[in-house]
Every structure is written in C-alpha cells, then in structure tokens.
N, C-alpha and C positions, 0 to 999 in steps of 0.2 A: 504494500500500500504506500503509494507516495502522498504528496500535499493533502494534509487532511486537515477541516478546520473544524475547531470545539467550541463551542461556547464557554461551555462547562464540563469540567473533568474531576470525578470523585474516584477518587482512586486510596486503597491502605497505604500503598508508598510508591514509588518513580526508581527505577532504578533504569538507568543506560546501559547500552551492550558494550561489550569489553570487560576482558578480566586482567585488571580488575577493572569496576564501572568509573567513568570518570564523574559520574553525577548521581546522585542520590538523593531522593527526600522520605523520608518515617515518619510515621505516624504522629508521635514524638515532636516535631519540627523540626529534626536534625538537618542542616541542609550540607551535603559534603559537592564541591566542584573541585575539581584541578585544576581547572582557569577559570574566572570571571573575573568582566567588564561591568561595572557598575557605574551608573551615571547619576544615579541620585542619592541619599542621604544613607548613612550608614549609623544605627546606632547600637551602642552594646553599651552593656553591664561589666563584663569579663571578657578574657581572654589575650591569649599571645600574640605576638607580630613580631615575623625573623624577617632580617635583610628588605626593612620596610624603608621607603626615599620621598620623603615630603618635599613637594617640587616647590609648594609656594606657602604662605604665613601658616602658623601652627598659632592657636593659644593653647595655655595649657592653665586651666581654673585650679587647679587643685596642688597636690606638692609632688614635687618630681625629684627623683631620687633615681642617680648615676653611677655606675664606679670607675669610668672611663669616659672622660668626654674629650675630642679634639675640636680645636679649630679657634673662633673666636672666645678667647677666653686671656684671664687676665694670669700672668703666672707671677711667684713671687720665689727671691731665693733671698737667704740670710746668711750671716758668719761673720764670728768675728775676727778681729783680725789676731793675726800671731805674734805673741810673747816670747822679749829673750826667758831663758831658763834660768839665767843668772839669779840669785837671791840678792835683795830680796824683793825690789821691786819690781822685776819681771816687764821690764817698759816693754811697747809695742816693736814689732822688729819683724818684716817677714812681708808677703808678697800674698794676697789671694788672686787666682785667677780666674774667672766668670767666662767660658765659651757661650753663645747666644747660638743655636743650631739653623740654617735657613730650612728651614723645615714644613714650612708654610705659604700657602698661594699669595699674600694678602702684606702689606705691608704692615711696619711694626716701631713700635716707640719703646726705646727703652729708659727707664727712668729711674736713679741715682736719688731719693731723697738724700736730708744732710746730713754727712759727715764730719763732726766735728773733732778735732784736734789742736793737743795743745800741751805748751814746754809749762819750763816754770822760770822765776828768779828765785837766785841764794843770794841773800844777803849776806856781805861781808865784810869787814871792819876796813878796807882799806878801797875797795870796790869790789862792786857785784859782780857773779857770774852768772851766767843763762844756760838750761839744758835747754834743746831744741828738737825740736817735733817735726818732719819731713813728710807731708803724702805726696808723691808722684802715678800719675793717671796716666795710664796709653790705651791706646785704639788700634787695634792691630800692627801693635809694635810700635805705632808714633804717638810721639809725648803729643796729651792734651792740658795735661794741668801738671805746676810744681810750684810748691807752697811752702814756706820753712814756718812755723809758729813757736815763738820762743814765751817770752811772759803773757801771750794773749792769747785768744781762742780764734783760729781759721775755721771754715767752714766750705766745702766741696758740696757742691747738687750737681747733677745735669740729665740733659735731657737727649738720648741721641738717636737719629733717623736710621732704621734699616728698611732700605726696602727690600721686597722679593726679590729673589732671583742673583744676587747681588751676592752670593755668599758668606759664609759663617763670620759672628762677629765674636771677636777673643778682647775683653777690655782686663787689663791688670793693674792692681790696686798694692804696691809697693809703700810702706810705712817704716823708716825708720829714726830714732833718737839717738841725742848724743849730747854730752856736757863740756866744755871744752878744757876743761882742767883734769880730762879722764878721770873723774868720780860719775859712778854709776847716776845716770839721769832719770827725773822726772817727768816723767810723758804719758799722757791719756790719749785715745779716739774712740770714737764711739762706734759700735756695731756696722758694716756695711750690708744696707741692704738693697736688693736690684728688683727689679719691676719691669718683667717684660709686658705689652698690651699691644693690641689690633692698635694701629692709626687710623682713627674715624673724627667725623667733625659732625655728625646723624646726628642734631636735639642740643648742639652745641655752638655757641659762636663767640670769637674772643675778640678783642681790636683794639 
C-alpha cells in the first residue's frame, strides 16, 4: 500500500520496520526516533542532552552548575613572590614566570592589579643608609617596567593586549633587595596576581 491518508489513527503503539525500528510510540507516551527535525517548541521536565550546539541566545532561569567550561571566561592566577632563605628576614628575591597560552579564537586582556613594593631607611648616627626594593617586568623577554623603591612605597599595575592568533605570551616578574652596606635588607611586595579576560567593550563605554 502506498500514499495513504488518515484522519485519524488509534493504534496501542507505532513501531517502524527495521531492526532495530528507528521510531516508536507506546502506549505509555514513550516516543523513541533516531532522527528528528522539530520546528516548534520543545518542552521537558527531565532528561539528558550529549554533544548538544546552541546556535543562537540560551537563557538559563535557574542555576547552572559546570565542571569544565571553555571559552569566554575570566581566568585568574596568584603567587607570591620568592624569599631569600637567608634568616632572618627572608626579603623578597627571585623571579615568577606567568606563560598566557594562545589558546583561544577571541582576543584577550591581560590585567596586572597593584603590586606594591618597598625598601626601608636605617637611621644612623653619622648618616642614613637605604635597603632597596627592585621589580623589573618583561614581555616576552623585553623590559617593560624597572623601578628601585628604597624608603617609599612603588606600585606596578598594567594592563596588556593579546590578541588571537599572535602567539603565547610569557611576562616575568623579577624582584630583588639589597642594603648597601651589605647588612641583610628590609624589603616587602605584595602578592602578584594576573587576570587573564575576553577583550569586549558589549554594555560598556569608557572616554
């Protein structure tokens, strides 16, 4: 029987030829396909979705919970910096290095809040001496910043452009102290933290 048309069809269940059937409906309201095109509204209570590609806006009312997201997102790293081992005040002394990976379609801003650093003064009966505090900043090997702070507080931010496609960004954070009368120096800085983010300007406008 070829082209046949129904009105209406009461049937216990639907099942298609092939084993196995590619389509099914039960009693129950089970409906199973192996492929469908759906053009209108879809709604559920429950259930799973593997290797699912939302083409255009999603909201999502409720709370969503990940354990793997990529792409636009904001990422952060932290550390402090490194202490000589000397006793006993362990001043700051040592190099942290930050590779940023190109790993993404989309351009990206990487952002440096402040780092603060800072020597001291020794007071001394005939004149003062100064310990002094050194950050030196490079960008793939070229100096962007060098700053000595002896009895006062420097302070490092910045802000730097990667775009796509441009390859891996390597920035190193070099800190070292020194008193000039070679007694062990007094030197602080404060924690380095980096803040990779999307480059967008969407809901935002500066001038």
């Amino acid at each position: 029987m070829n082209d046949v048309f129904l009105k209406r069809l009461f049937a216990v269940s639907i099942t298609s030829s092939g084993n196995p059937p590619t389509f099914s409906l039960t009693p129950d309201g089970r409906l199973t396909a192996r492929n469908a095109d759906i053009s209108g509204a879809i709604t559920a209570n429950t259930g799973t979705l593997n290797n699912v590609t939302i083409n255009e806006n999603c909201v999502i009312r409720g709370k969503l919970s990940a354990n793997q997201i990529e792409g636009d997102l904001v990422k952060t790293v932290g550390k402090a910096f490194p202490r000589d081992s000397r006793a006993p005040e362990r001043w700051p002394s040592g190099t942290i290095t930050v590779r940023v990976y190109d790993d993404q379609p989309f351009n990206r801003q990487i952002v440096i809040p402040a780092v603060a650093f800072s020597g001291a003064r020794h007071e001394r009966e005939n004149s003062d001496t100064y310990s002094s505090c050194r950050l030196i900043v490079k960008k793939n090997g070229a100096e962007i910043y060098n700053r000595t702070a002896m009895d006062n507080t420097l302070v490092y931010s910045g802000v730097i452009d990667m775009p796509a496609g441009r390859g891996h960004m390597t920035l190193e954070f070099s800190v070292s102290a020194w008193w000039v009368n070679g007694w062990y120096p007094t030197a602080s800085i404060s924690d380095l933290l980096v803040v990779v983010m999307k480059k967008a300007t969407a809901g935002i406008t500066i001038s």
